[in-house]
C-alpha positions in Angstrom: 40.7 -29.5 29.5 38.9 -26.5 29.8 39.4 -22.7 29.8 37.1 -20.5 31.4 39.2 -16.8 30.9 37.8 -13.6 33.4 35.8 -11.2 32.0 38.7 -8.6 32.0 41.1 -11.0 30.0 38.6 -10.9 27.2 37.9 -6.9 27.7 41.8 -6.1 27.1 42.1 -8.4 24.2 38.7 -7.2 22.6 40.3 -4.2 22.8 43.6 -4.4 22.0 42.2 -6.0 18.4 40.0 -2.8 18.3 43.1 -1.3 16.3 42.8 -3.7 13.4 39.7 -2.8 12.5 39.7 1.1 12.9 42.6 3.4 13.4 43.5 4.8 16.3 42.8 8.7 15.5 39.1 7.5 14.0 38.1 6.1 17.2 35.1 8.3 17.7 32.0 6.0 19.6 30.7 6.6 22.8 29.9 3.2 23.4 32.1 0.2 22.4 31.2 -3.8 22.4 34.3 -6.1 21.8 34.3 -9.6 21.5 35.9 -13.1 20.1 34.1 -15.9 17.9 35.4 -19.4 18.3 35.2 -22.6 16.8 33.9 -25.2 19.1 35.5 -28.3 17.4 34.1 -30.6 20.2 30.4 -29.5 20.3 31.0 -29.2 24.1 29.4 -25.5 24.6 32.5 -24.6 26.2 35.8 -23.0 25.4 39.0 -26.1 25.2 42.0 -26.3 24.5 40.9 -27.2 20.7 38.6 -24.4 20.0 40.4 -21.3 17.4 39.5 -18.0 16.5 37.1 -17.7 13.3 37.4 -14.9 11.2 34.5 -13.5 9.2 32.0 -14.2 11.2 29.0 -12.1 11.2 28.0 -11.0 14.7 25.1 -8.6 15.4 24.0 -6.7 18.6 20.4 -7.0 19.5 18.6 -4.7 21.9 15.1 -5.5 22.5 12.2 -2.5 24.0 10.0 -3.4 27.0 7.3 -4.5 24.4 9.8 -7.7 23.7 10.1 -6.0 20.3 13.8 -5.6 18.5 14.2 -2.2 19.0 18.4 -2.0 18.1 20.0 -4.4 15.4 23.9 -4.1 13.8 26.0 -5.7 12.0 29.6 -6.4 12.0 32.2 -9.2 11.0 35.0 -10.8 12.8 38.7 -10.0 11.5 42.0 -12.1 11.1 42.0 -12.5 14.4 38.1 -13.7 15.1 37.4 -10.7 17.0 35.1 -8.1 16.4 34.1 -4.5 17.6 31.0 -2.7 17.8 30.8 1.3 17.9 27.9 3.1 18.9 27.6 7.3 18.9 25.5 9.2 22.0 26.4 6.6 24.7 23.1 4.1 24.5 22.7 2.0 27.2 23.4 -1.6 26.1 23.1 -3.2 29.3 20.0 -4.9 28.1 21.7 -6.2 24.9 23.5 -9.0 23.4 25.1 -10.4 21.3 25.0 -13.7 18.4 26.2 -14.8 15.8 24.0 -14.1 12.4 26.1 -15.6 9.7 29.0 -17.2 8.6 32.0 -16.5 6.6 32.9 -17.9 3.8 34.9 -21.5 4.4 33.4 -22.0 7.2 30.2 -23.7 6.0 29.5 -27.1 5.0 30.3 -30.6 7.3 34.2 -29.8 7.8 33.3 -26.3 8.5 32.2 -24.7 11.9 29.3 -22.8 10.6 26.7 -25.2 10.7 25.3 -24.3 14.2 25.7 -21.3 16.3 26.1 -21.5 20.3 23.9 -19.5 22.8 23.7 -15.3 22.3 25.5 -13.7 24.9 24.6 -11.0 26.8 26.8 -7.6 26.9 29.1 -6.8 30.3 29.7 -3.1 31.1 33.2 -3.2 31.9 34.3 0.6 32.3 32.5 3.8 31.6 33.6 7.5 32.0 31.7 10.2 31.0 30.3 9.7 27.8 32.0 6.7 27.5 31.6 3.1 28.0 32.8 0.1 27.0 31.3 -3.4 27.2 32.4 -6.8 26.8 30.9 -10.4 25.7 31.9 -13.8 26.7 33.2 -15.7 24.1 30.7 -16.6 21.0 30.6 -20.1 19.8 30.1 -21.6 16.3 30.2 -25.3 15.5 30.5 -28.1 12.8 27.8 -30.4 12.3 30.2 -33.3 13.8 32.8 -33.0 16.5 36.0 -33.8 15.1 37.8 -37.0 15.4 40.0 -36.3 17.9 38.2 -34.7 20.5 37.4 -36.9 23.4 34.7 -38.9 23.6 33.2 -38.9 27.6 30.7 -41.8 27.7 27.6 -41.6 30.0 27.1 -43.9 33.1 24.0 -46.1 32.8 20.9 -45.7 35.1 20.7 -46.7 38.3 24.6 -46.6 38.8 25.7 -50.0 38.0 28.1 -50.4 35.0 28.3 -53.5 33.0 31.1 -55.2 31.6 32.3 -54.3 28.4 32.0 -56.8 25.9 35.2 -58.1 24.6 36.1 -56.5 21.7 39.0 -57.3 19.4 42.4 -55.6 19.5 43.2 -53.4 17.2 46.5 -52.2 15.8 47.9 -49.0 17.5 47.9 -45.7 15.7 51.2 -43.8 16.2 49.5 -39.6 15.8 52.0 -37.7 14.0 53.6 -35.4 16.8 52.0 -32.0 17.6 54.5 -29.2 17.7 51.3 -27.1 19.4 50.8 -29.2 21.8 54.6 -29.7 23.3 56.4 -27.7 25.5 58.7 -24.9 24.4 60.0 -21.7 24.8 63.0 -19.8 22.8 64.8 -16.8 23.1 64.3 -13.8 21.2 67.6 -14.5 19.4 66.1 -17.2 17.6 62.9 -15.4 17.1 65.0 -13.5 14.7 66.9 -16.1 12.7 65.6 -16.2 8.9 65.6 -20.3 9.2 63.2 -20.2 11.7 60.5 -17.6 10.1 57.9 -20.4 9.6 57.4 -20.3 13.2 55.3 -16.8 13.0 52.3 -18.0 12.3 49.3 -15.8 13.9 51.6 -12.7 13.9 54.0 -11.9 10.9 57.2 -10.1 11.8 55.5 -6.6 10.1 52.8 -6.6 11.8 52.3 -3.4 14.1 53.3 -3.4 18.1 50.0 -1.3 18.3 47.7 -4.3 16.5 49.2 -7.0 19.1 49.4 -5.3 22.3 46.8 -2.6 21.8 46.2 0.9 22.8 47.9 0.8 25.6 51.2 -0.4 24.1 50.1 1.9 20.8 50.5 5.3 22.8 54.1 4.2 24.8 55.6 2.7 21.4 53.3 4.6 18.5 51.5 3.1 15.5 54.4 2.1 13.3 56.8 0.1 15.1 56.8 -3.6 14.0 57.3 -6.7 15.8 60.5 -7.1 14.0 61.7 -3.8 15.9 60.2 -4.9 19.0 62.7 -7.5 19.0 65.3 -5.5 18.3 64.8 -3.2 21.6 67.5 -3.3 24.2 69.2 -0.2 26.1 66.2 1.6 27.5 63.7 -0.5 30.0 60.7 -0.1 27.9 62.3 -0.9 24.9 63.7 -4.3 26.7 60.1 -5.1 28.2 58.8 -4.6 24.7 61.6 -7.0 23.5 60.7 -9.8 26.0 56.8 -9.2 25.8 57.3 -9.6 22.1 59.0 -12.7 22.5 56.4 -14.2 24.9 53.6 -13.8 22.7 55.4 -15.3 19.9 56.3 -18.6 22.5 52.3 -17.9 23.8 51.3 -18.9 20.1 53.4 -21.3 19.4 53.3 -23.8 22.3 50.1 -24.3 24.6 51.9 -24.9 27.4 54.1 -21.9 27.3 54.3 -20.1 30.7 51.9 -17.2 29.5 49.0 -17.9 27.8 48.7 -15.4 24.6 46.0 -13.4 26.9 48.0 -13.6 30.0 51.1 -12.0 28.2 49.1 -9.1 26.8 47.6 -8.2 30.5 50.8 -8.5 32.1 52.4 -6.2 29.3 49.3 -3.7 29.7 49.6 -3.7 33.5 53.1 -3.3 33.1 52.8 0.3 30.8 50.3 1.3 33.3 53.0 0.8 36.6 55.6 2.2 37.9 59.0 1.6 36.4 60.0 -1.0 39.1 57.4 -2.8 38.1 57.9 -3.1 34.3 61.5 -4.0 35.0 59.8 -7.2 37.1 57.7 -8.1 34.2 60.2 -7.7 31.4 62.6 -10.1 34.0 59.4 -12.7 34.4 58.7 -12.4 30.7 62.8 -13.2 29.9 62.9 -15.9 32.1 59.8 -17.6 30.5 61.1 -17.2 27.1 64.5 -18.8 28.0 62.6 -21.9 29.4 62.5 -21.7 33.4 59.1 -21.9 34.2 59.7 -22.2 37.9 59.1 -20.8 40.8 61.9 -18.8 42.4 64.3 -21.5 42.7 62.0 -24.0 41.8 63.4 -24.7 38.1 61.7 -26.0 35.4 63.7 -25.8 32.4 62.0 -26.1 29.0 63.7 -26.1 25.6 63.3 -24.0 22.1 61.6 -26.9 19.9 62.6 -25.0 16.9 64.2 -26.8 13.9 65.0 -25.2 10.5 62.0 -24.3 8.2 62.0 -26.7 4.9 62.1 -24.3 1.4 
């Protein structure tokens, strides 16, 4: 299964991670370069559905002069998240750049690890520019282990010329129950249970302090401020953005803790961006879509598709 996410869904969330790596009132480059560093579990060059975010991850931007020569080199390493942000003063042009990975962090060497190889350099996207200003984004940067991992699947070649032999007989073997996968099933609660001590092992990527401003970005940072928590975000009800908040909150939460969630975790924070930037009607849509995902109807008007919290109480 793959994913192949727009260039704009990886501009907004290269950006909304921005925030955890500089504050907002030190923002002070012309010229920004965001991007993500995965972990490419399957050695298949691509992103999938088992690939994760790798934190401290070197990443450099490379500009080379007409002579071929290296003429621009820097430095920077991925945070919690795997992302990373460049910031460049007098507004170069980096259209001619790009970016690769240059190291690894530490953990993430040796056979189990995902630093033993690095995928292609990518080159640098100018998605918006103002002014003095511009900011550019890169497609996703891949590192990988020296083996794929056990349970990725295996796609076998057809032989030449087309005809396939018969398999030799081979002799059965017992069957292999997996463990289940919490990830990997279907499930979407409430923001009431999002907010019950038993279930606090469910946060997971997010923690219930961290700031509205780090997970949603600037965006969400100049409607709500830098210091509201997620924990508050859930508490909003009573005004419309406080609700949408509430509900967007909620989504992301569901986003990280099923894969087949409604919203993919990218999806929610562009709808919720989108949503600042509208009109009022249409924040009040997306805060309704948003609530009806996390209460488990993933339908279609009256198409229902009803999907239940997976939650059970977190062991001591």
């Amino acid at each position: 299964m793959k994913m192949k996410s727009p260039n704009y869904k990886l501009f907004i969330f290269g950006v909304f991670m921005l925030l955890a790596a500089v504050a907002v009132d030190e923002a002070n480059g012309d010229a920004m370069v965001t991007g993500t560093v995965f972990c490419d579990q399957c050695k298949d060059g691509e992103r999938s559905l088992f690939d994760y975010p790798l934190s401290g991850m070197k990443v450099a931007v490379a500009c080379s002069g007409s002579d071929g020569q290296v003429k621009m080199w820097k430095e920077e390493t991925t945070n919690w998240f795997g992302n990373y942000a460049f910031s460049f003063d007098g507004s170069p042009d980096l259209s001619g750049c790009y970016a690769t990975l240059s190291g690894g962090g530490s953990g993430q060497q040796g056979s189990t690890g995902c630093g033993a190889a690095a995928g292609p350099a990518q080159g640098l996207k100018l998605m918006f520019k103002m002014f003095d200003t511009a900011i550019y984004a890169v497609d996703s940067l891949l590192s990988q282990p020296v083996q794929p991992m056990p349970f990725c699947p295996r796609s076998a070649s057809p032989p030449p010329g087309g005809v396939q032999p018969p398999a030799p007989p081979s002799p059965s073997s017992p069957t292999v129950k997996l463990p289940p996968m919490p990830f990997l099933q279907a499930s979407a609660c409430p923001y009431e249970e999002w907010t019950k001590p038993e279930y606090k092992c469910y946060w997971k990527v997010v923690e219930p302090d961290t700031k509205v401003a780090v997970a949603f970005g600037l965006i969400a940072a100049g409607k709500y401020g830098t210091d509201m928590t997620l924990r508050e975000g859930l508490q909003g009800r009573g005004d419309l953005y406080r609700t949408l908040l509430r509900e967007a909150t909620t989504a992301l939460l569901n986003s990280y803790n099923s894969v087949q969630f409604r919203y993919p975790t990218l999806s929610v924070i562009e709808h919720m961006n989108w949503a600042l930037m509208g009109s009022t009607q249409q924040a009040l849509q997306m805060a309704l879509r948003f609530k009806r995902a996390n209460y488990g109807n993933f339908g279609d008007n009256n198409n229902n598709n009803n999907v239940r919290c997976n939650f059970t109480p977190c062991k001591e």
